[in-house]
Structures are given as structure tokens and as C-alpha cells.
C-alpha positions in Angstrom: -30.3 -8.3 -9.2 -31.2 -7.7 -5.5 -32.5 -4.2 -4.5 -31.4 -3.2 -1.6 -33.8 -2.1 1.0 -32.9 1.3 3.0 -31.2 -0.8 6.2 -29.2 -2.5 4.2 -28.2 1.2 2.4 -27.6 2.6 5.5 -25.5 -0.6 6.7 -23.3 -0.8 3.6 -22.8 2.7 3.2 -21.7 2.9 7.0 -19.6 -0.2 6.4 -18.0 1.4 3.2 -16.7 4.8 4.9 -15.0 3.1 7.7 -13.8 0.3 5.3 -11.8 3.0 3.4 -9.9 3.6 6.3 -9.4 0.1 7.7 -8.2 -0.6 4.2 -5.9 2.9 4.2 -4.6 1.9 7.3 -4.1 -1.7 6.2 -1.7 -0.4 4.0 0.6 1.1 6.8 0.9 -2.2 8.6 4.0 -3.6 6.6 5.8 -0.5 7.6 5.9 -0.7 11.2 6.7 -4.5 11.7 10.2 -3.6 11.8 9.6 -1.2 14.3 10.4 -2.4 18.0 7.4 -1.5 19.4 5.2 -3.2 16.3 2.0 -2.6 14.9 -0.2 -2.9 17.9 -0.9 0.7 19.1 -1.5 1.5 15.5 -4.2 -1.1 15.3 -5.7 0.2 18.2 -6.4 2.9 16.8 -7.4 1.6 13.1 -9.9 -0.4 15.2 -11.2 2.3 17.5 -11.1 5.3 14.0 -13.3 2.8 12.1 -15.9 2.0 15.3 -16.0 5.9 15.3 -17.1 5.9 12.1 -19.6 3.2 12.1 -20.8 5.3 15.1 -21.5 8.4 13.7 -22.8 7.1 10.3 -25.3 4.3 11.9 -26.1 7.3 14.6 -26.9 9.9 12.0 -29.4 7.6 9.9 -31.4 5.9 13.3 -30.5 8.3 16.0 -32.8 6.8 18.5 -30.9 3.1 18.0 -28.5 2.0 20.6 -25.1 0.0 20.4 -23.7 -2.9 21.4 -19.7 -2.5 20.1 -16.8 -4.3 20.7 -14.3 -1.3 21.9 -16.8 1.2 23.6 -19.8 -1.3 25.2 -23.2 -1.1 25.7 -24.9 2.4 24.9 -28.9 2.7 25.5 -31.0 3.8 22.5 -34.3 6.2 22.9 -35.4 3.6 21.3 -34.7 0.6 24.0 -36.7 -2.4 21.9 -33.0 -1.6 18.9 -29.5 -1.5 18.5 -26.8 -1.9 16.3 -24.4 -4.9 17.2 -20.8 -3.9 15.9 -17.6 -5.7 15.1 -15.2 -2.3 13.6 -12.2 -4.4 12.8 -13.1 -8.7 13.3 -9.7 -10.6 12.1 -7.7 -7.9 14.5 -4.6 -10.2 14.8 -4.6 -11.2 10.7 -4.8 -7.0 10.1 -1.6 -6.3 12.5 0.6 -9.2 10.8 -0.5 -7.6 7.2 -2.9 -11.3 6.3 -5.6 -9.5 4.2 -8.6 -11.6 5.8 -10.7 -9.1 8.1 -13.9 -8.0 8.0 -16.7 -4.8 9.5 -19.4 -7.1 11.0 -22.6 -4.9 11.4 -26.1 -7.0 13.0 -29.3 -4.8 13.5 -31.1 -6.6 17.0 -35.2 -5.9 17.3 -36.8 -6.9 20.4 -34.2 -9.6 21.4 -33.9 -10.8 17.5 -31.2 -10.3 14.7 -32.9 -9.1 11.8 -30.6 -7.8 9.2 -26.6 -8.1 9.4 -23.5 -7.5 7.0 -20.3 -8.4 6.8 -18.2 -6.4 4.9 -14.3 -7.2 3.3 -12.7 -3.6 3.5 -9.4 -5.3 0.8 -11.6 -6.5 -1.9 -15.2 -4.9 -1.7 -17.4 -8.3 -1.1 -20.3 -7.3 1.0 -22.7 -10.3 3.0 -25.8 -9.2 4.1 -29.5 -10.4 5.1 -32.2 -9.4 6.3 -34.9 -11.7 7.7 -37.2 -13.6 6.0 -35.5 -11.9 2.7 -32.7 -14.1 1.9 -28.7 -14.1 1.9 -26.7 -12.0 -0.7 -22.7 -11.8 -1.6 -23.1 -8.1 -3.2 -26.3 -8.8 -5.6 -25.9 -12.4 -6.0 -28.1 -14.6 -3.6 -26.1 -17.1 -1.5 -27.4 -20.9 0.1 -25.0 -23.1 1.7 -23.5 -26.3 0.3 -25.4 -29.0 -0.7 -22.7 -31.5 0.5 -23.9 -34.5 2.6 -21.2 -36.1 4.0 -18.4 -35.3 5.9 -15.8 -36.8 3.9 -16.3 -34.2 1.6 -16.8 -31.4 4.2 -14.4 -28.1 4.6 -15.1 -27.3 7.7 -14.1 -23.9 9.6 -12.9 -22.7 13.3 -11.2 -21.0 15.2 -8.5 -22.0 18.2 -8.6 -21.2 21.4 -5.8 -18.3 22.4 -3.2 -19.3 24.6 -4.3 -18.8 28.2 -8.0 -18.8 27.1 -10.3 -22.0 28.5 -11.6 -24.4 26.7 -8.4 -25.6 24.6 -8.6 -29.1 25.8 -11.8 -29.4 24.6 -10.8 -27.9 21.7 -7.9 -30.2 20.9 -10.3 -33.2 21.6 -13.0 -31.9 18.7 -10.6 -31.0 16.6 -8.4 -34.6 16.6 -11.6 -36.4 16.6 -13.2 -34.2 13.5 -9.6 -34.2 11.4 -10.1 -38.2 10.9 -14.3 -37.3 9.8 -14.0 -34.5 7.7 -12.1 -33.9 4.4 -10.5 -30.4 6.0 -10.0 -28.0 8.5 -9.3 -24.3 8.2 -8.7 -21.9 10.7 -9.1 -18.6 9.0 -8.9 -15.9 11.9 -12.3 -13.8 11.8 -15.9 -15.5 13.0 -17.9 -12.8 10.7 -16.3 -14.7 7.3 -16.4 -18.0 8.7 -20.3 -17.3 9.1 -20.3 -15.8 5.9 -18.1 -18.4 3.7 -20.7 -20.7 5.4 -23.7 -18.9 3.9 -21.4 -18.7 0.7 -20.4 -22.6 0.5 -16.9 -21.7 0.7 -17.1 -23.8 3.9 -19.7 -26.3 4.9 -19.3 -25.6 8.8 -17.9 -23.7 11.4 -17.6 -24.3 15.2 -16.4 -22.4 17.5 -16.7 -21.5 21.5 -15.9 -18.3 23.1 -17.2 -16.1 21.1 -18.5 -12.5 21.7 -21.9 -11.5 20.4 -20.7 -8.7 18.1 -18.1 -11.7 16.6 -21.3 -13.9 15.1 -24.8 -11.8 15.1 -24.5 -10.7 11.8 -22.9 -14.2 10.2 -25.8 -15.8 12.0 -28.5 -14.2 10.1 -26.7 -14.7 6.6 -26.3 -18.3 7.5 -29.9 -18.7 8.4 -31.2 -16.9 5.6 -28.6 -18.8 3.1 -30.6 -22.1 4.5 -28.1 -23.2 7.2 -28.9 -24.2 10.6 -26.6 -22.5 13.7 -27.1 -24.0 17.3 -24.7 -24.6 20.3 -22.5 -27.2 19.8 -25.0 -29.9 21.2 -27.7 -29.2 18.8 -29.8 -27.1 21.3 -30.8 -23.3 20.5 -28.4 -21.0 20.4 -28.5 -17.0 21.5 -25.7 -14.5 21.4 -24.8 -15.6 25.0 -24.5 -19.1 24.2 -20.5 -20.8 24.9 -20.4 -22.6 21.4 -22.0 -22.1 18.0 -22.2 -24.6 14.9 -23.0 -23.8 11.5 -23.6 -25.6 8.5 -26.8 -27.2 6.1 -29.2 -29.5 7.5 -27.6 -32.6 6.5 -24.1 -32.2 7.7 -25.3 -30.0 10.9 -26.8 -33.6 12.3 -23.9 -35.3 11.5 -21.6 -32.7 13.1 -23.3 -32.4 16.4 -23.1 -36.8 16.7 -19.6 -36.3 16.4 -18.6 -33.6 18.1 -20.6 -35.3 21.0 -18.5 -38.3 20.9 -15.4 -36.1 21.0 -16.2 -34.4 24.0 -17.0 -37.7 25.7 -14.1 -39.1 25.1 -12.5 -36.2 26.3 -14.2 -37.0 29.7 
């Protein structure tokens, strides 16, 4: 059984607290798709309640920390060389149409680097979390990617492009070219558990572009330390400002990049 170190305690306990009341609220979003208006304003605030939270709990355990959050931006920490890189409510759209796949991301960042993150299911209690150099974990259970080697057999994740958002050309190429490669495609509707169902070997990859840092810091750790490998979509290093991101083992990672590659030149 992992023990787990006091970041991760104050990261899961945080993540716990404002999971209750994603997961309250989560409960009110049947009732108001019949109402004209619909469940968006009520969301809104679900999302910007639970970021509260995160706040004040993350806040109250590192006061000096800063944040980098999704609804409120950038705050400056005491501390300038830490923050806390959150994602209150990733999977918005699957949480306002009642689809019970959403997650709290949480990523710690020290002097430029990620080095611990969690990922946290508010409907059924699975918790992700790493810390560098310390391993991958699904609650106590330690996690490593698939050992698959070939696409044929490969599940592989993403996400699409919203309408209006650029890049869906590009999109449509990769994904017509990789449907004919790969054994499936999912599109599930939150970065953090793609990351994560990558670390787990529910999927064997996930690509995606457009992505905001707090969407992947914390899934890009768990990969990592589950023995993936996550660059840009070319193979080349990725960072939190980075257009693209692939994920997936060693093996298939290579294979993913040549093809995706020959995609996007065909697309030109």
C-alpha cells in the first residue's frame, strides 16, 4: 500500500472538499435541463464554488504558493519559485449535460517543473496522483501504462476541436488517417482522465492540440511517472505552452508520431 506523502494529503484532501460539492451539484443538473434557460449559469457557478474551495484549502496548507486557475488566472505567490496549477471542474460540458466523466485536476509547479499532480473523479472516488521520481498511483495501487506494441491493438484517446476553434482541419486529417492504424478512437471529454486512463492503461494514447496548461500538468506527471513518454505531436519536447501533446508508452509513442507526421503531410 502507498503512503502518502503530506503534498499529496494536502492535494487529496483539497480535491475531496470541493469534490463533494461538484458531486452535490452534479446531482441538480438533471433538474434544470428542462428549464429554458438550461444548466449553464448553474455550472458556472459549480465550477467557480469548487475553484473557491481548492483556493482556500491549497491557500491554508502553503500560504506563500501562488495559482495558476482556470476561472480566476494568474495570482503571484510570496513564494515566486511555486504555484498550484488548477483545473476546479475539467469535463465542464459532460457535467452540464449530466455524462458522469469529469474530474478536479490539481499540478504542484517548482522552479518551472511539475512535480506532483492529481486528478480526482468527484462521482466515484478514484484519485491519480504522482509525485516525481515517486511513481504513479490509482488510490493505493501503483499504475504503468500498457505494454501494447502495436497500433492494431491500440485504444487511443482525444479530444475534437470545438466548432469555431482552429485547428479542425488538421484534426480531421489525423484522425481519418489514425482510424485505419489503430484498433479505436475515444473521445471522452476531459484532458485530466485521458492523461490519467493513459497512466492507467485504460488507453494507450492520447493526442490532442489546444489545450490550456491547467487541462494537462497534472496528467503529465502521472503519465511520466506511470512510464509513458508525452511530447508535442512531432516528437519534440513538450512544455505547458506547447500547441499539441501526445501520450503513450515508448513503443507505440514512436509509432504514433510517424503517423501522425504523414497525416499532417498529406493534409498539406
Amino acid at each position: 500500500m502507498a503512503v502518502q506523502s503530506p503534498l499529496i494529503t494536502v492535494m487529496a484532501r483539497a480535491a475531496r472538499k470541493a469534490g463533494s460539492r461538484l458531486a452535490r451539484d452534479f446531482g441538480e443538473v438533471e433538474n434544470l435541463q428542462i428549464s429554458r434557460k438550461g444548466p449553464a449559469d448553474f455550472v458556472t457557478h459549480a465550477d467557480l464554488k469548487a475553484e473557491a474551495v481548492l483556493r482556500e484549502e491549497l491557500s491554508a496548507a502553503r500560504p506563500d504558493f501562488g495559482f495558476l486557475m482556470e476561472e480566476s488566472g494568474e495570482t503571484a505567490g510570496r513564494d515566486t519559485t511555486q504555484r498550484w496549477i488548477v483545473d476546479p471542474l475539467d469535463g465542464t460540458i459532460n457535467f452540464m449535460h449530466g455524462i458522469p466523466h469529469f474530474a478536479i485536476s490539481i499540478a504542484l509547479e517548482q522552479n518551472g517543473q511539475i512535480v506532483a499532480g492529481l486528478v480526482y473523479e468527484p462521482v466515484n472516488g478514484n484519485m491519480f496522483h504522482a509525485e516525481k521520481g515517486r511513481g504513479a498511483f490509482l488510490n493505493d495501487r501503483r499504475l504503468r501504462v500498457s505494454a501494447r506494441g502495436q497500433l492494431i491493438d491500440a485504444v487511443v484517446a482525444t479530444g475534437i476541436p470545438h466548432h469555431g476553434r482552429h485547428g479542425q482541419a488538421q484534426f480531421l486529417s489525423i484522425l481519418s488517417h489514425l482510424m485505419t492504424k489503430v484498433s479505436g478512437v475515444r473521445r471522452f471529454g476531459a484532458a485530466s482522465l485521458d492523461l490519467a486512463y493513459v497512466a492507467a492503461g485504460r488507453c494507450d494514447a492520447f493526442w490532442e492540440t489546444g489545450l490550456a496548461p491547467w487541462d494537462i500538468a497534472a496528467g503529465i506527471l502521472i503519465v511520466k511517472e506511470a512510464g509513458g513518454f508525452v511530447t508535442e505531436l512531432d516528437g519534440s519536447e513538450h512544455s505547458l505552452q506547447s500547441v499539441g501533446i501526445l501520450a503513450a508508452n515508448q513503443g507505440l509513442h514512436t509509432a504514433l508520431v510517424k503517423e501522425i507526421g504523414a497525416a499532417r503531410k498529406k493534409e498539406s
